[in-house]
C-alpha positions as CSV (number, residue, x, y, z in Angstrom):
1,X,276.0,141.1,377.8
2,X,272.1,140.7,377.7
3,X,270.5,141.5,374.0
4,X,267.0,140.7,375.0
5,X,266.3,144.9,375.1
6,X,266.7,145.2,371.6
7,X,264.8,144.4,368.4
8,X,266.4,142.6,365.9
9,X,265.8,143.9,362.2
10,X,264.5,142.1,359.7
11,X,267.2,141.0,356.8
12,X,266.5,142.9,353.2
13,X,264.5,140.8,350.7
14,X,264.5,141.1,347.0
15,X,261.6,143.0,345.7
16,X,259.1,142.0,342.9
17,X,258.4,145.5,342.1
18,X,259.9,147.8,339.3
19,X,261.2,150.0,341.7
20,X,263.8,148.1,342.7
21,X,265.0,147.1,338.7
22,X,268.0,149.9,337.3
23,X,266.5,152.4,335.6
24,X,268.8,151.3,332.4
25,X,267.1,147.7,332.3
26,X,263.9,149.4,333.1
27,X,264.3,151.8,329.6
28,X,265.9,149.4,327.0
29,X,262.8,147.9,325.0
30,X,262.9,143.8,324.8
31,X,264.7,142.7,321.2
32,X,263.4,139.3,321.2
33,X,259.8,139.5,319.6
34,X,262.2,141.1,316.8
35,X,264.4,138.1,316.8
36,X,262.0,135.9,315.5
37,X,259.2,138.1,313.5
38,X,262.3,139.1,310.8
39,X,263.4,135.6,309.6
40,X,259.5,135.0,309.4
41,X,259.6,137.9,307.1
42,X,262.3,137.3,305.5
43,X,261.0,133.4,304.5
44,X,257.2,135.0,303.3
45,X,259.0,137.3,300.8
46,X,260.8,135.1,299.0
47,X,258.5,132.0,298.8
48,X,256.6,135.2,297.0
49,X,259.4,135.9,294.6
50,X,260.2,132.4,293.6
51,X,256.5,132.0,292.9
52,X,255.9,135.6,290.8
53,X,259.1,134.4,289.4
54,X,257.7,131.3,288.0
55,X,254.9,132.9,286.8
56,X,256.7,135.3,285.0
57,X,258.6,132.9,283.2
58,X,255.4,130.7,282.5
59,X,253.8,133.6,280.6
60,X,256.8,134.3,278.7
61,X,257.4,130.9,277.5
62,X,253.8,130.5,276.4
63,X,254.1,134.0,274.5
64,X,257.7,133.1,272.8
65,X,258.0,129.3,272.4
66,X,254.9,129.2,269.7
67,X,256.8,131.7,267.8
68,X,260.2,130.2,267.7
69,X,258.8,127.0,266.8
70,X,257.3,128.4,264.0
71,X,259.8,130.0,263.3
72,X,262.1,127.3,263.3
73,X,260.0,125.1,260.8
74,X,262.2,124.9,257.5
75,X,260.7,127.0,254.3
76,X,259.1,124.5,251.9
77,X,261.3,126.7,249.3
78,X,264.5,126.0,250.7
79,X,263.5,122.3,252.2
80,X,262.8,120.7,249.0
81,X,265.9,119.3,247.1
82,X,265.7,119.7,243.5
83,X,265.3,116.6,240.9
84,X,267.9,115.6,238.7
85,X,267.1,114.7,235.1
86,X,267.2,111.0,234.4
87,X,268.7,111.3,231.1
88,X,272.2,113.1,230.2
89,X,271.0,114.4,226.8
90,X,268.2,116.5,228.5
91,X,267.5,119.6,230.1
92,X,265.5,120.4,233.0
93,X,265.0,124.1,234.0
94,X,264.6,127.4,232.6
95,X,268.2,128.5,232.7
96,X,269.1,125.7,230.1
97,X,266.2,126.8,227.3
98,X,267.7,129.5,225.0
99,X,264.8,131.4,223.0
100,X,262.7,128.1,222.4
101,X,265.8,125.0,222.4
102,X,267.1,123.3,225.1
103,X,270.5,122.1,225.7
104,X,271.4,118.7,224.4
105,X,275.1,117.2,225.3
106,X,277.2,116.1,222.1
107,X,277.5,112.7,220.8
108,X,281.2,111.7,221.1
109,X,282.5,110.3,217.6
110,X,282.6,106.4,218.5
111,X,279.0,106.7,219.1
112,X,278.2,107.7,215.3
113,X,277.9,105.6,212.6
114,X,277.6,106.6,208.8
115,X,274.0,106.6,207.3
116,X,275.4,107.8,203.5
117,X,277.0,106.5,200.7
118,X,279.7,108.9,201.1
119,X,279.6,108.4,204.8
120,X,279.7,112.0,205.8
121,X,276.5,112.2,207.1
122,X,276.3,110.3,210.4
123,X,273.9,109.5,213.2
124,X,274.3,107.5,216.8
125,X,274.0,103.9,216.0
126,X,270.7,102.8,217.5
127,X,269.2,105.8,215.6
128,X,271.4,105.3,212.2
129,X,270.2,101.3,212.4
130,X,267.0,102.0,212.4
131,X,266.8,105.2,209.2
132,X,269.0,102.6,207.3
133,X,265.9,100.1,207.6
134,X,263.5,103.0,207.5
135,X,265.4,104.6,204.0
136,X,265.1,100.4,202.4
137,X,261.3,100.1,203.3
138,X,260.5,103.5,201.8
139,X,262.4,102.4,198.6
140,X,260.6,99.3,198.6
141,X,257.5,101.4,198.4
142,X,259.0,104.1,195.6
143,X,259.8,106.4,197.8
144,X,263.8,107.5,198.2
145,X,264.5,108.7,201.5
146,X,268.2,111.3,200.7
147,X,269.7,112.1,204.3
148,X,270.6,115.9,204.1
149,X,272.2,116.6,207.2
150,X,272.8,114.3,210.6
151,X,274.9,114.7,213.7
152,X,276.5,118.8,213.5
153,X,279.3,119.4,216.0
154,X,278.6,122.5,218.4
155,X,281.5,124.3,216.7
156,X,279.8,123.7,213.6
157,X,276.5,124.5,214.8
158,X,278.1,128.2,215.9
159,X,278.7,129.2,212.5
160,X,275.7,128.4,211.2
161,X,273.4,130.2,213.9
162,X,276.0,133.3,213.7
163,X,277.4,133.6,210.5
164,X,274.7,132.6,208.4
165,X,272.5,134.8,210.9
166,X,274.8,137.7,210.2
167,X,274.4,137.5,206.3
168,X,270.7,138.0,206.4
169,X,270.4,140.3,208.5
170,X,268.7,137.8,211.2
171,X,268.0,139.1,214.9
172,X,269.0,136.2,217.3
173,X,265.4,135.7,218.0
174,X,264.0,135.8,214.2
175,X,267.4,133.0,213.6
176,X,266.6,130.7,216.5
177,X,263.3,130.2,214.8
178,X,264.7,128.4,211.7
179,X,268.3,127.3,213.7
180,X,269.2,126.3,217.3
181,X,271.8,128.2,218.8
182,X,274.7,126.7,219.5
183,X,274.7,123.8,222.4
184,X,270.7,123.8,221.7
185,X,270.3,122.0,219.0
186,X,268.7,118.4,217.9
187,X,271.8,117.5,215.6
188,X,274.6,117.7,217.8
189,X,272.9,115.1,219.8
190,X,273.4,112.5,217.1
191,X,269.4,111.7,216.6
192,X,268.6,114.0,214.1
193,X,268.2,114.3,210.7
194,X,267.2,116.0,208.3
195,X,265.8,114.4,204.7
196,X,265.5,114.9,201.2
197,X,263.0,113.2,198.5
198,X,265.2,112.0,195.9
199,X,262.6,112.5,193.1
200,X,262.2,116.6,194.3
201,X,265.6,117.5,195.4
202,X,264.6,121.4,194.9
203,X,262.4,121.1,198.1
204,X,265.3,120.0,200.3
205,X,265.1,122.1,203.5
206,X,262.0,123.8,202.1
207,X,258.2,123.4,203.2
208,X,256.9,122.2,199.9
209,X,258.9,118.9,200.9
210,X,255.6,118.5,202.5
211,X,254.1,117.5,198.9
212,X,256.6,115.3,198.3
213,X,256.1,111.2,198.1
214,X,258.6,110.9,200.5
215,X,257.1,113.0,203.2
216,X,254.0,111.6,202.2
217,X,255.2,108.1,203.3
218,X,257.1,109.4,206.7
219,X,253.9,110.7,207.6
220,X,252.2,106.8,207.4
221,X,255.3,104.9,208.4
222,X,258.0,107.0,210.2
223,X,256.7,105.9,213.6
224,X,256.9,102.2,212.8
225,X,260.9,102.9,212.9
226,X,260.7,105.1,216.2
227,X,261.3,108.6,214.1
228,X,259.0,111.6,214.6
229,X,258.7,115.3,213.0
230,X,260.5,117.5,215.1
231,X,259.2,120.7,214.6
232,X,255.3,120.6,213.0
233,X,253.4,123.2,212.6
234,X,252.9,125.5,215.8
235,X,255.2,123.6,217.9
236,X,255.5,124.8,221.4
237,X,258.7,125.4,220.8
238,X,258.1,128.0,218.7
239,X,260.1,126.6,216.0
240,X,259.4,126.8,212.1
241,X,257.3,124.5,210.4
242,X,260.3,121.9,209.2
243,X,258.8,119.1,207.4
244,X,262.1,117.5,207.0
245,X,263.7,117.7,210.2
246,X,263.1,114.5,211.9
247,X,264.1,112.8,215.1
248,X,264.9,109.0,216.4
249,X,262.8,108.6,219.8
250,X,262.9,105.1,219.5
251,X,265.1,104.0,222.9
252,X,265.0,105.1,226.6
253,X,267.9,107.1,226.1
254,X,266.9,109.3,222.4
255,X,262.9,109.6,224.4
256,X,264.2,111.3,227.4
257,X,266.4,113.6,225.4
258,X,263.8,115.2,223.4
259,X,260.2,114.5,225.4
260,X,261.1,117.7,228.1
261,X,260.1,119.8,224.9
262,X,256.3,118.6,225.2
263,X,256.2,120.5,228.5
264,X,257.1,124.4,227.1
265,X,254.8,126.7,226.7
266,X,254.4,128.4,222.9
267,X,257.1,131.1,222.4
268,X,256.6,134.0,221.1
269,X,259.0,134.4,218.1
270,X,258.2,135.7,214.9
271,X,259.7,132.4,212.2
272,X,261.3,134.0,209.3
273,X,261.5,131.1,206.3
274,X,264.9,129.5,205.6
């Protein structure tokens, strides 16, 4: 059969045009632009954090850490260890000075030595050496040195503050002024004694011993033998004058015990004679 009277038709082509796209893929919007602006995002805001986070903390290090190292820095009060005394016999603070006497430790008994004929009245041996020489030079001179009273327990010490205290009608304050209390006083530390003019026995333990030949010569020579007036007149201690009350300063041990006394202030006690 012959063909040639008929036109052949052209085969369909795809079209470039919208019109031939679904109408669904025509309406849905494009997601990729989206795809790749949100991790961008995302990446901005926190490179922002991390830095306002670091600033943040910057600031409040520089506003705190000055104050906790300050605070931090150890009182001078508390930091500062306190000093132990050197010598035993001494004390060293406030808490151990009762109304004007500090606290001296007692001698033990094999460190006393007799300095009387009846050896009752006893001192520590460097100190008892040396009134022994002290009592023969004064003779040699006319003057007889009489030892009153040396080393005085504590217990013995107690009576006489309290007791004696008691029976005239002493206020502990107006008593400590012619007695230490007990555990404050020169005796019981075995340096201490008190003397006696042999010639004016009637101003034993009195003031007028000060007019005697005895006194006289402890005044020019006591110091040669390393003894001292404990308690002169207006002694910062507060003390009664007490001519006849004399202590041995004359080793490392008998200074230290007594020289923390120089650094008292005047007390203010009323002394009531013996």
């Amino acid at each position: 059969m012959d063909n040639a009277g008929f036109s052949e038709k052209p085969q369909d082509t795809p079209s470039t045009s919208g019109e031939d796209i679904p109408e669904a893929l025509r309406d849905t919007p494009d997601a990729a632009p989206k795809v790749s602006i949100r991790p961008l995002i995302l990446i901005i805001g926190g490179v922002v954090g991390v830095a306002l986070i670091a600033v943040v903390s910057g600031f409040l290090f520089f506003v705190v850490a000055p104050k906790k190292a300050k605070d931090s820095q150890p009182s001078p009060l508390s930091s500062t260890p306190a000093t132990p005394s050197k010598a035993g016999n001494s004390a060293t603070s406030k808490e151990n000075i009762v109304l004007g006497h500090f606290s001296y430790t007692e001698a033990s008994e094999s460190e006393l030595q007799p300095i009387s004929n009846d050896r009752r009245i006893k001192m520590r041996k460097a100190a008892a050496q040396k009134f022994l020489e002290m009592a023969a030079a004064a003779r040699s001179a006319g003057a007889v040195l009489v030892p009153i009273s040396g080393f005085r327990s504590i217990k013995d010490q107690e009576q006489l503050f309290f007791t004696v205290g008691a029976q005239r009608n002493q206020t502990p304050a107006q008593r400590a002024a012619v007695s230490a209390p007990p555990g404050h006083s020169e005796h019981h530390t075995g340096y201490a004694v008190d003397i006696g003019d042999a010639a004016a026995r009637a101003t034993d333990l009195n003031p007028n011993f000060e007019k005697t030949k005895a006194y006289q010569w402890l005044q020019a020579n006591a110091a040669r033998f390393g003894f001292e007036m404990s308690f002169p007149r207006d002694n910062v201690q507060g003390v009664s004058y007490e001519p006849w009350h004399w202590r041995f300063v004359g080793d490392r041990d008998s200074l230290e015990t007594f020289y923390k006394a120089k650094n008292l202030k005047p007390a203010q006690i009323q002394s009531t004679p013996q």
